[in-house]
GUDO-97273 format. One record per residue (C-alpha): residue number from 1; x, y, z. Coordinates in nm, 3 decimals. Example, Ala and Ser with C-alpha at 12.3 -4.5 7.8 and 13.67 -1.06 7.14 Angstrom:
residues 2
R    k        u        v        w
R    1    1.230   -0.450    0.780
R    2    1.367   -0.106    0.714
end
This chain:
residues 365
R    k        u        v        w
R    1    5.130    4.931    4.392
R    2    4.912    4.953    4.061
R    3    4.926    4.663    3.868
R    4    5.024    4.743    3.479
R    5    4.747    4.807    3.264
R    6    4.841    4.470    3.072
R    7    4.724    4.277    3.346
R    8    4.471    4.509    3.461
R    9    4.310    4.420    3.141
R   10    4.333    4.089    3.158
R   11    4.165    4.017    3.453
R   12    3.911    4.262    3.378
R   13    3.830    4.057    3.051
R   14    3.856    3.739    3.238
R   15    3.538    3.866    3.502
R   16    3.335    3.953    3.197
R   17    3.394    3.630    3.084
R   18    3.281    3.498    3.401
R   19    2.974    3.679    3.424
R   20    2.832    3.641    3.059
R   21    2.483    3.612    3.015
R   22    2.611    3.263    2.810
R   23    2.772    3.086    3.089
R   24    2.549    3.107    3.384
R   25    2.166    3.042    3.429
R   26    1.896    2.959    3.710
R   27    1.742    2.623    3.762
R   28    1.515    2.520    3.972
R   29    1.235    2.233    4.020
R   30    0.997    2.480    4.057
R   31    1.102    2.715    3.824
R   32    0.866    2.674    3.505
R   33    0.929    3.036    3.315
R   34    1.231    2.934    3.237
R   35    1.151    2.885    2.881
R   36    1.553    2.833    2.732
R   37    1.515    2.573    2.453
R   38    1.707    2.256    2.549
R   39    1.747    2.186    2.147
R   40    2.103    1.950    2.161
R   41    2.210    2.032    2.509
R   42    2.399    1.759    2.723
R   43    2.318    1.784    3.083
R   44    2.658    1.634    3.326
R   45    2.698    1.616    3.728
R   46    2.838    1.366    3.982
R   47    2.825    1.319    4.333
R   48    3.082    1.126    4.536
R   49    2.997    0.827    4.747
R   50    3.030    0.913    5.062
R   51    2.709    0.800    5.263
R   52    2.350    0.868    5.241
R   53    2.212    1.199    5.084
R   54    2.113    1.434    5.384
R   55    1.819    1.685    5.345
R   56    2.038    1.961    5.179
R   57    2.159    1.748    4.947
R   58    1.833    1.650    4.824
R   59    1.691    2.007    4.807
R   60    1.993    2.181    4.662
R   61    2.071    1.916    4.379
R   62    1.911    1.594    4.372
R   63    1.558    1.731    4.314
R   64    1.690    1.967    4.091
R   65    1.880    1.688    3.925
R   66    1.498    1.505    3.864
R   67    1.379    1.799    3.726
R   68    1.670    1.864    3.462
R   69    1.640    1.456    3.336
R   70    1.265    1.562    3.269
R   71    1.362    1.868    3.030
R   72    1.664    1.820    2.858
R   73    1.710    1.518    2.607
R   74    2.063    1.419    2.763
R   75    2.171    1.384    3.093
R   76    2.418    1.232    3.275
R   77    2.449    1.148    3.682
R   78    2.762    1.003    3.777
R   79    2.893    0.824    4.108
R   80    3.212    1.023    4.150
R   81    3.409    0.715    4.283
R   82    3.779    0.840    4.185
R   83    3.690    1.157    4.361
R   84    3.647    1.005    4.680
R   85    3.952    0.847    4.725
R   86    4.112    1.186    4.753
R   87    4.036    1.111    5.092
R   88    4.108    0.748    5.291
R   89    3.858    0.512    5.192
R   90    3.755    0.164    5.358
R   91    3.763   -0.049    5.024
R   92    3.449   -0.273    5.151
R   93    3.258    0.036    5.300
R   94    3.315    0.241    4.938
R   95    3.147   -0.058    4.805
R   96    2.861   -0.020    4.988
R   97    2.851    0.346    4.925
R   98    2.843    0.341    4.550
R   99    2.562    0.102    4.569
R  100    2.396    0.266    4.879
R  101    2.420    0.637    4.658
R  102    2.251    0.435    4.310
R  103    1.995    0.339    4.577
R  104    1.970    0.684    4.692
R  105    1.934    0.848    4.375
R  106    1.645    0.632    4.236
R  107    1.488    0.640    4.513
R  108    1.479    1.052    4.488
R  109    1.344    1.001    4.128
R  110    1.645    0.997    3.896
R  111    1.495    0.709    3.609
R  112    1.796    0.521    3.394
R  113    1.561    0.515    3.120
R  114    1.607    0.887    3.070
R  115    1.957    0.944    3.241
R  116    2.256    0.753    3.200
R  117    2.335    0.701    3.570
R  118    2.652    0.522    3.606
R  119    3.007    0.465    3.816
R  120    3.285    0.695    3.717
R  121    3.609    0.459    3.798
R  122    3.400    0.202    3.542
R  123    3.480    0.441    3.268
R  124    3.859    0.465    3.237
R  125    3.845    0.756    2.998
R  126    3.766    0.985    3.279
R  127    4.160    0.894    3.380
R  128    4.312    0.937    3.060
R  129    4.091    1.256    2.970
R  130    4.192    1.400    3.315
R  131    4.553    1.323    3.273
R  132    4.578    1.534    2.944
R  133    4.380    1.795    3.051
R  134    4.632    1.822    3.333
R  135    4.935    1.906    3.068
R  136    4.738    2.209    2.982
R  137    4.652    2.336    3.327
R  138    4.903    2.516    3.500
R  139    4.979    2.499    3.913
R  140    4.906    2.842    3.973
R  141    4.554    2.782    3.850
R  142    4.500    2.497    4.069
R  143    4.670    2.638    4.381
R  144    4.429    2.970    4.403
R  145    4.121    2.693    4.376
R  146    3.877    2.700    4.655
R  147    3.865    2.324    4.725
R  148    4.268    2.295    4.748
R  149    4.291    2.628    4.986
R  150    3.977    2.508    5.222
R  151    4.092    2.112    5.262
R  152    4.433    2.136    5.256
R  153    4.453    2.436    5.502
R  154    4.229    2.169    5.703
R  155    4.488    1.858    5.653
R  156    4.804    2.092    5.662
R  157    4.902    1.946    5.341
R  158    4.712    1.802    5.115
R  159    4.718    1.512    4.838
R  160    4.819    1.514    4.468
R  161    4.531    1.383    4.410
R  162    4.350    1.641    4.622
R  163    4.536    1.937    4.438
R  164    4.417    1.813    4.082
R  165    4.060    1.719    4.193
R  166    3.942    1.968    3.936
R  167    4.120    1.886    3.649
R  168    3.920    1.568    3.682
R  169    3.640    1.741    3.735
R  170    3.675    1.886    3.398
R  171    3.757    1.584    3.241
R  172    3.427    1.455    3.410
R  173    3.221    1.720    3.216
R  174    3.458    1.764    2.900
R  175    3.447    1.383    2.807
R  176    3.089    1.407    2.725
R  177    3.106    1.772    2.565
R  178    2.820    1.836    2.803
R  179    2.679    2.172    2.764
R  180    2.483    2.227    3.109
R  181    2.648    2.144    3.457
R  182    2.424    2.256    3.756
R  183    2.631    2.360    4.028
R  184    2.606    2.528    4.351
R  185    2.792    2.856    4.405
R  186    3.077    2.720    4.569
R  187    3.157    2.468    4.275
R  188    3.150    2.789    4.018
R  189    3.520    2.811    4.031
R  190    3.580    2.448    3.928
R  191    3.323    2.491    3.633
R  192    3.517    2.783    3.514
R  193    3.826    2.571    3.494
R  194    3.649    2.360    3.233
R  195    3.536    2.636    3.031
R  196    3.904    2.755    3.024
R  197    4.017    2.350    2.921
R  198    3.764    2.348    2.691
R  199    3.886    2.745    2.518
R  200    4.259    2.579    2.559
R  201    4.213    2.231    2.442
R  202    4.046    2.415    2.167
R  203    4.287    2.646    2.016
R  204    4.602    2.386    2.063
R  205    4.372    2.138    1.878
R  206    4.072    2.270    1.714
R  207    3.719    2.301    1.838
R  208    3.646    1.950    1.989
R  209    3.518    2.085    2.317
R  210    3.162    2.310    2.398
R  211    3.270    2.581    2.676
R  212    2.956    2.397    2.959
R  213    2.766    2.652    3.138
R  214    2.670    2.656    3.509
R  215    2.326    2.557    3.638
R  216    2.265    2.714    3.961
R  217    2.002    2.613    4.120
R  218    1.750    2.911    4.298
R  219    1.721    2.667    4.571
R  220    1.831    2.813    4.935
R  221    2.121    2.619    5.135
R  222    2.002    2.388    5.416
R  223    2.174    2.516    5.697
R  224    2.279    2.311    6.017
R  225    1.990    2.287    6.271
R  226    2.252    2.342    6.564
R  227    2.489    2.593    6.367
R  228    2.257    2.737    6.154
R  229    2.550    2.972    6.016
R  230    2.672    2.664    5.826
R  231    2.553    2.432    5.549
R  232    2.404    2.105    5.666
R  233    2.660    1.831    5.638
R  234    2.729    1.452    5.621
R  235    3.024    1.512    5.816
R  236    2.902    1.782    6.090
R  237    2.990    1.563    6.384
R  238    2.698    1.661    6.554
R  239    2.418    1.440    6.496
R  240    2.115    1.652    6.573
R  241    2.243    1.925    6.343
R  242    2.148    1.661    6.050
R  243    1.832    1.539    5.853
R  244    1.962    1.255    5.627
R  245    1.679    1.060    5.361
R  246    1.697    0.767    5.585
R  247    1.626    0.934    5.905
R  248    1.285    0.803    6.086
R  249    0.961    1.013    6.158
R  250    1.098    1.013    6.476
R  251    1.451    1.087    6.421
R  252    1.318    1.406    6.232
R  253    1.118    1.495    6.478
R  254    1.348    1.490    6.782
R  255    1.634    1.689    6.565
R  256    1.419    1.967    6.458
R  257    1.240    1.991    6.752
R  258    1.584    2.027    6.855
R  259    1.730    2.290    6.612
R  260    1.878    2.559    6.745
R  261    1.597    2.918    6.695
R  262    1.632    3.182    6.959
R  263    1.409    3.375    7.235
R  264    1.174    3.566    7.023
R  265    0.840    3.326    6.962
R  266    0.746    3.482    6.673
R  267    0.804    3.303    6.325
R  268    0.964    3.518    6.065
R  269    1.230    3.491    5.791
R  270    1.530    3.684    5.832
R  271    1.857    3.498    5.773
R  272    2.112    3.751    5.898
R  273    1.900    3.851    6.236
R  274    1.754    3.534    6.291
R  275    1.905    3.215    6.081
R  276    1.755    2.948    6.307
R  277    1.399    3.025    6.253
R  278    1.476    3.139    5.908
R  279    1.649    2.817    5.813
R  280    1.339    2.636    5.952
R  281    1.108    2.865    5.715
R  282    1.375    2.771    5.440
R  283    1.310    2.410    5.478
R  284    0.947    2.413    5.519
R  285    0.874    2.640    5.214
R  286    1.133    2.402    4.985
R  287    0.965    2.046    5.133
R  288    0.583    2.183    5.108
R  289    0.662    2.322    4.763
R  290    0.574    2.668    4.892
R  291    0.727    3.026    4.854
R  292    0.883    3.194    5.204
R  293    0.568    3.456    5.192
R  294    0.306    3.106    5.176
R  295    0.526    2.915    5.466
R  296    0.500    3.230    5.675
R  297    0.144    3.237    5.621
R  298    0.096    2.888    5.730
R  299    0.315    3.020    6.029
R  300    0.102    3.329    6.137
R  301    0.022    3.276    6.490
R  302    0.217    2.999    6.579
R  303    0.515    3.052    6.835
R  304    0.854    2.866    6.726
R  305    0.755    2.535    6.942
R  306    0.428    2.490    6.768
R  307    0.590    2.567    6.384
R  308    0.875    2.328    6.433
R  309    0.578    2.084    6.482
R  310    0.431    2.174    6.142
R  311    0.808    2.163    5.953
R  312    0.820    1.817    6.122
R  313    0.544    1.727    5.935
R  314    0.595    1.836    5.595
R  315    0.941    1.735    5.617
R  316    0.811    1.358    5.720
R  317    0.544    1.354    5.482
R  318    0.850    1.414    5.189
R  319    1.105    1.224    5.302
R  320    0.916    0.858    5.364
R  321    0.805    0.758    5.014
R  322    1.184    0.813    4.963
R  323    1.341    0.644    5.268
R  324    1.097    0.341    5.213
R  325    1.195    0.292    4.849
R  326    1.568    0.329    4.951
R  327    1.537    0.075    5.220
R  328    1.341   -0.191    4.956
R  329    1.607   -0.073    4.651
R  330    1.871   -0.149    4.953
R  331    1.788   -0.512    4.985
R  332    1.865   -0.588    4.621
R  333    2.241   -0.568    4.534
R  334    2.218   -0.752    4.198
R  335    1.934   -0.493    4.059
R  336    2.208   -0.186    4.167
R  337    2.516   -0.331    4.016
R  338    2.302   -0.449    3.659
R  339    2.172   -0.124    3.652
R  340    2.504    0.070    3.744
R  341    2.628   -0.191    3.472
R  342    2.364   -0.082    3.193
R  343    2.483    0.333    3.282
R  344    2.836    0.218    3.221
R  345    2.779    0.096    2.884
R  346    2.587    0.400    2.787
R  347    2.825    0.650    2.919
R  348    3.126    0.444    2.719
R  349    2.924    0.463    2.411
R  350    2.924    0.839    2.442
R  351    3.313    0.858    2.563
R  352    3.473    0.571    2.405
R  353    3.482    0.833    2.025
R  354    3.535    1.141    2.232
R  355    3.879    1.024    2.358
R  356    3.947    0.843    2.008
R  357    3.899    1.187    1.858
R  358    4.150    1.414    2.194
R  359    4.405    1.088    2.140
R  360    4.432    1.143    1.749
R  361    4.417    1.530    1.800
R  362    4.709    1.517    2.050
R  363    4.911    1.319    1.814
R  364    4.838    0.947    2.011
R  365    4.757    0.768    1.726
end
């Protein structure tokens, strides 16, 4: 049945909105004609504690995330500590995992002297900002979000917690009126949500909040080396299918020698006929900081035995300056929890008036 022209417009307004030139633009590392002025922009992302960064990770945000502190004069990183408890946490081992993911962010280049890297739960405004927001965000909206339908189909049911994630997530970005979040394409959704906050908060209240646009990096996704249909994961119980930061030479070795190709020995990159070879092209063009056309280049000639040797190797040579900083950032706690201190600070400086402001606006105080 047609659906009335009412809400055929609607929606129809609502994907323009989604698409506008405004709201979404490329990032990457290596990416330099890119020439948007940054002017006032505030740059926001987090990234939940839940064990080391694997290679994906790093490629499709965190190097990304080094770029962005490097161009735009504000940036936040945050340790997304509330977020992870939407799932069971060990209290001592989410300890060790904020501290363990500060480690692993410096040691990928993020510098506290130009980004305010800090622990979410530290700043209770998050909370408050989230719980508001929440008043203005209907269940409908929430229930057709791509996070609830994946992990709660998984679970059966799923948390409360779990079903406003993104609410949170807004508050996350709203609380600093950040301007820029970079995102991967499945996270688009959520982003949207806090444009549509930000347009509702707005005309209850008056403009407080900037509508943040989407970041999305022109990086390619990491696939699994023994599923190569899927995105590399920290929680792929497979352990050869995964390339964390803290893996050995030799660790990285054995699991791409052992990644999954096919029976054709020729190297070439095409992701639909051939994903395990292409993935392996993927990763050697984005750890060799070289285009698909250069890494097939470097390829010509070899058979898939010999080019996994050569990924091996580029992916080594990137991944130890970072595993040995990690490992001598590891063995000293009280440096991680005065810098994670320091970030806290900061990011209250910028939050504390922000909430002053929503509380007075909402008719608080």
């Amino acid at each position: 049945m047609a659906l009335p022209l009412r809400t055929n417009f609607k929606r129809l307004c609502r994907i323009i909105q989604r698409f506008k030139p405004q709201n979404l633009s490329f990032c990457s590392a290596a990416c330099p004609e890119n020439k948007e002025d940054p002017g006032n922009a505030r740059v926001f992302s987090g990234i939940q504690p839940t064990g080391v960064p694997h290679l994906g990770n790093y490629l499709g945000a965190l190097e990304n995330w080094v770029a962005l502190q490097n161009r735009y004069p504000s940036v936040l990183y945050s340790i997304v500590d509330l977020h992870s408890i939407t799932q069971p946490q060990d209290p001592d081992q989410l300890r060790n995992n904020i501290l363990d993911m500060a480690a692993s962010l410096l040691a990928c280049g993020i510098n506290p002297e130009k980004a305010i890297l800090f622990q979410q739960s530290q700043v209770s405004e998050h909370a408050e900002l989230s719980w508001i927001l929440g008043c203005l965000t209907s269940m409908p909206r929430l229930r057709h979000l791509p996070q609830w339908k994946m992990k709660s189909k998984q679970k059966n049911e799923g948390s409360v917690g779990l079903y406003t994630y993104p609410v949170l997530q807004a508050a996350d970005i709203l609380l600093y009126k950040s301007t820029h979040v970079p995102v991967g394409e499945d996270q688009v959704q959520h982003l949207e949500l806090a444009q549509d906050l930000a347009r509702i908060f707005n005309n209850h209240y008056g403009e407080l909040f900037p509508e943040p646009r989407a970041l999305l990096s022109s990086t390619q996704k990491v696939k699994s080396l023994r599923n190569p249909s899927a995105k590399m994961s920290k929680s792929d119980p497979q352990t050869m299918a995964t390339i964390t930061i803290t893996d050995s030479p030799d660790d990285i070795a054995l699991k791409i020698r052992r990644a999954v190709t096919d029976f054709i020995s020729e190297v070439t990159f095409d992701p639909e006929q051939r994903p395990g070879v292409s993935n392996l092209v993927t990763i050697h063009a984005a750890v060799a900081e070289l285009s698909v056309e250069e890494a097939l280049s470097q390829a010509s000639g070899m058979d898939t035995g010999a080019y996994k040797g050569l990924v091996s190797e580029a992916v080594i040579q990137r991944l130890t300056p970072i595993r040995e900083e990690l490992q001598r950032l590891r063995a000293d706690r009280a440096h991680l929890e005065g810098l994670l201190a320091q970030g806290q600070l900061r990011a209250r400086d910028l939050a504390a008036p922000v909430l002053a402001e929503v509380r007075h606006r909402v008719g608080f105080c």
